[in-house]
N, C-alpha and C positions, 0 to 999 in steps of 0.2 A: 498310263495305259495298262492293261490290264497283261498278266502274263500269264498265258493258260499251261498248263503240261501236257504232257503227250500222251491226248487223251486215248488212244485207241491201244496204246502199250498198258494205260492203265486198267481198261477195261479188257483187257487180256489177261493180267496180272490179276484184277478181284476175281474175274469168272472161275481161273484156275487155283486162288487160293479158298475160293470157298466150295466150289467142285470136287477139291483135294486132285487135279494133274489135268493133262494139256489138253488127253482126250475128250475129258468132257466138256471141258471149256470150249471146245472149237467143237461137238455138237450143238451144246446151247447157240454160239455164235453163228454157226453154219460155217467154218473155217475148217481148215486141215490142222493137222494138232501139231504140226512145222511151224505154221505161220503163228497158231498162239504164242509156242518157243520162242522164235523168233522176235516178236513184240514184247515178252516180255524181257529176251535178254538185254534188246533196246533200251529197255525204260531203265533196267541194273544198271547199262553204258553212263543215261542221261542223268541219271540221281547219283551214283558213286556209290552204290550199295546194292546188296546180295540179298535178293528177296528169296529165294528159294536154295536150298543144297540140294545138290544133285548128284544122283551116284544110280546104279542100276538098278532098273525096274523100281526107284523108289522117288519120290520127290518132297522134300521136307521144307516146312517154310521156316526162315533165320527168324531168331527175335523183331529182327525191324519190318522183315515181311508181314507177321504177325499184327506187328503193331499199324502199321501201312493197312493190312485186310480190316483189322477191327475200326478205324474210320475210315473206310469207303465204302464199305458195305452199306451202313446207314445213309451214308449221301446220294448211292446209286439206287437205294428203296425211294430214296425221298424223290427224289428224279422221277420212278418207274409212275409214283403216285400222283407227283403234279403232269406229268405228262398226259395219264390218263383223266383226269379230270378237265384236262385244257380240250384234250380230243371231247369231251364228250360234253362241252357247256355248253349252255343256251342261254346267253343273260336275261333277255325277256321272261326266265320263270324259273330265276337261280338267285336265289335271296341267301347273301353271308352277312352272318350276324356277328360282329366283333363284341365280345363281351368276358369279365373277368370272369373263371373258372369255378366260382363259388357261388357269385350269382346264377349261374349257367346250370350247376349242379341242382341249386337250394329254391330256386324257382323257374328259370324257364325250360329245362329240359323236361320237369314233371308235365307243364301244359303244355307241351309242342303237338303231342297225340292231339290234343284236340284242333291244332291249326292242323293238323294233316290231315283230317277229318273233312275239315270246310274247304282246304283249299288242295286237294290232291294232286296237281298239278304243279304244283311250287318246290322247288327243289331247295329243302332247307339246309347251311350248311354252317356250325356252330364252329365260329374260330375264336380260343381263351387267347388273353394277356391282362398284366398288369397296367400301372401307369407307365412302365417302363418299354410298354410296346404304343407308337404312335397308331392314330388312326391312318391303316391304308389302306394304299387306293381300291384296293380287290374286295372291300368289305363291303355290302348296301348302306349298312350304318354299324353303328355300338351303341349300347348300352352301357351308362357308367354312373356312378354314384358323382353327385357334384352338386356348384350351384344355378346350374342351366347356363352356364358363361363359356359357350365353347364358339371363341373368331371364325365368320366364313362358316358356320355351320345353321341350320335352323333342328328345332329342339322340340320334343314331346315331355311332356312330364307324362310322370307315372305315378308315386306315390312318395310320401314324405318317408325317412329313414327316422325310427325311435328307436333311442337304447335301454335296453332292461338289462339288469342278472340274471341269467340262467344257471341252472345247474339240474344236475340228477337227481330223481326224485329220492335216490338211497344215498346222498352224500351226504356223511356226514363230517363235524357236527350242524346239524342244518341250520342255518342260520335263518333266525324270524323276523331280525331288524335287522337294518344297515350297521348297528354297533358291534352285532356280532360279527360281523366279515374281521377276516383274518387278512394281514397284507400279503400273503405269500398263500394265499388260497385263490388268490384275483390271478388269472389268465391273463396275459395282456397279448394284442396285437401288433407287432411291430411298428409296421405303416402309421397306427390308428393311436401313438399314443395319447390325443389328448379325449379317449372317450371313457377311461375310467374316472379321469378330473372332472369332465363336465358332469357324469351324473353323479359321483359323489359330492361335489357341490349343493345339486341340486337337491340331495337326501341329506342336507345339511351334518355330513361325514366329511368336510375340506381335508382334514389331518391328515388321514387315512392314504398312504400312498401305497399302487397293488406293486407288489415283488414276486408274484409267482411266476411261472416256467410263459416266457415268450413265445409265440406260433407267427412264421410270415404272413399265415391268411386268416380271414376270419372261419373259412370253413375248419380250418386244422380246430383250432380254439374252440369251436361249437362242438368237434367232433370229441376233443378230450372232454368237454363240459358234459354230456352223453356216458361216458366211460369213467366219470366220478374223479375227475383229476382236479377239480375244484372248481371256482364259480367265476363264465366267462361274461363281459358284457356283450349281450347278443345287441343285434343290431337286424331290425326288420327289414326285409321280410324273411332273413336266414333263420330266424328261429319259430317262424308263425308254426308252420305244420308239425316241427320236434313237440312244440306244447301244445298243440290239437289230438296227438295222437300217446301224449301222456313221456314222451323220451324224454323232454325236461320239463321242469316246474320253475314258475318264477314265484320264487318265495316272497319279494313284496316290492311294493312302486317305488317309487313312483315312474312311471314311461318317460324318459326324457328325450325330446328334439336333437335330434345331432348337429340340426345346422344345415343337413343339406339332403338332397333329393336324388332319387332315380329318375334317368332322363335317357329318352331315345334321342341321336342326334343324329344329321344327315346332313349331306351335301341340299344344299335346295336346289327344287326342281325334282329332284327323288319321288317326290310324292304323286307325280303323274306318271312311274313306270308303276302295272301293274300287280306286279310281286310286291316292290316295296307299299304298295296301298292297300294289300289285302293284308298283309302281316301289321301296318299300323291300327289300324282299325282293329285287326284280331288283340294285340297285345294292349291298348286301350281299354276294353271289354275284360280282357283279362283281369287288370288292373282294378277294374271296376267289382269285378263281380266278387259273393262271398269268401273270404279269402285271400284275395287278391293283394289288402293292406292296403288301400287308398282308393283315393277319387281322384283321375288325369285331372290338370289342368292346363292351359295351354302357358306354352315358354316364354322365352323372350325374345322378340325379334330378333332372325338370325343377322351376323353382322359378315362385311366382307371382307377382315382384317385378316390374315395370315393361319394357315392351320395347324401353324407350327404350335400354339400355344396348347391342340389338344393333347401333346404327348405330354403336359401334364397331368393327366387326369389319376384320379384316384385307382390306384390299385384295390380290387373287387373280387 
């Protein structure tokens, strides 16, 4: 069972330790600045600790008060936030897109302008995580790197993921073959160690193991590979537009397969509410068009096995 505290002394205690005293606490509140006191001496009673000293005409908050105000504040923002979003949703034209922070960043936030273009009416609303956050239920679907094998889900593809070398176009010393790569010039991705093996393999460099400075994400790793910290292996479609717009250069092939794909996945049946059919179709098209890095093709029949499995998904 769940043990809650004693929420109304709490919320008398943050108002007046972020207010700085009672008075204004029980404006905000619409209280007398007695009854703030009061709730908060309560909560000193029920915790065995002195959030505030008290002396006249002054009121100071204790270390633990302090400490107390510095996490509730953010819990009671995060509250003020989902509250207001609950008051004001429409699920028939409220599409949440579960997707890793990088792909979020490095391709669908550049084109979202255009679905809001076509679909104005649609309320887009972009929620990151890694593999480490499962698919929930509050999402319309996610986007995630994989091999279209997500149980109980049905699935879009989008476009296949290849790995190149990126780097800057002033990094030096630039390398012009695979033999000149340095092992502590290679970037690596935590999550992703096996994609400097696979394309060095492939550029017939097996030997060759990268020792340079690790990044949890691919976007950190793209972003040092940019700023000349050495040469990351991009992975599409995170480096399409850096090399369209000259930020990196890939000094030489060959483009290797990673193995696995970008995929929309979705509870089935999704695809007859409204929202979720106009953003498939838009992000298809996307996909498709110049730029975009592939040609959809259709997934694998979704299956009705547990959805527990998609909290593995790759971190993105």
């Amino acid at each position: 069972m769940r043990r809650l505290p004693f929420l109304n002394g709490i919320r008398a205690f943050e108002a007046a330790a972020r207010r700085g005293g009672f008075a204004a606490a029980a404006a905000e509140l619409g209280v007398t600045a007695a009854a703030v006191s009061r709730l908060v001496r309560l909560l000193e009673q029920r915790l065995g600790v002195t959030l505030f000293e008290r002396a006249a005409n002054r009121l100071a908050l204790t270390g633990a008060g302090r400490v107390y105000r510095d996490g509730l504040t953010p819990i009671f923002d995060q509250l003020a936030t989902l509250t207001e979003q609950m008051a004001g949703r429409d699920d028939s034209r409220t599409l949440t897109v579960g997707v890793g922070s990088t792909f979020a960043i490095r391709w669908l936030i550049p084109r979202l302008a255009d679905f809001r273009r076509r679909a104005p009416e649609i309320d887009v609303r972009v929620a990151t995580g890694g593999f480490t956050v499962p698919y929930r239920e509050d999402w319309t679907c996610g986007i995630s790197l994989g091999t279209g094998e997500w149980p109980g889900f049905a699935v879009l593809k989008l476009f296949d993921a290849d790995l190149l070398p990126v780097c800057a176009p002033h990094f030096q010393p630039r390398p012009k073959t695979p033999a000149d790569l340095s092992a502590r010039s290679l970037l690596r991705v935590a999550h992703a160690p096996e994609d400097w093996p696979r394309w060095l393999e492939a550029a017939n460099a097996p030997r060759l193991r990268a020792a340079g400075t690790t990044f949890d994400n691919y976007g950190l790793a793209i972003q040092a590979a940019c700023d000349g910290l050495g040469v990351a292996v991009g992975i599409r479609p995170y480096v399409d537009d850096e090399i369209r717009t000259g930020r990196l250069v890939s000094p030489f092939g060959p483009s290797v397969p990673a193995g696995r794909s970008w995929y929309v996945y979705y509870p089935p049946g999704r695809e007859k509410e409204p929202a979720f059919a106009a953003f498939a179709q838009w992000i298809v098209e996307a996909a498709r068009a110049p730029g975009g890095s592939g040609a959809p093709t259709p997934g694998p029949a979704p299956r009705t096995t547990s959805r527990a499995s998609a909290s593995r998904r790759r971190k993105s």
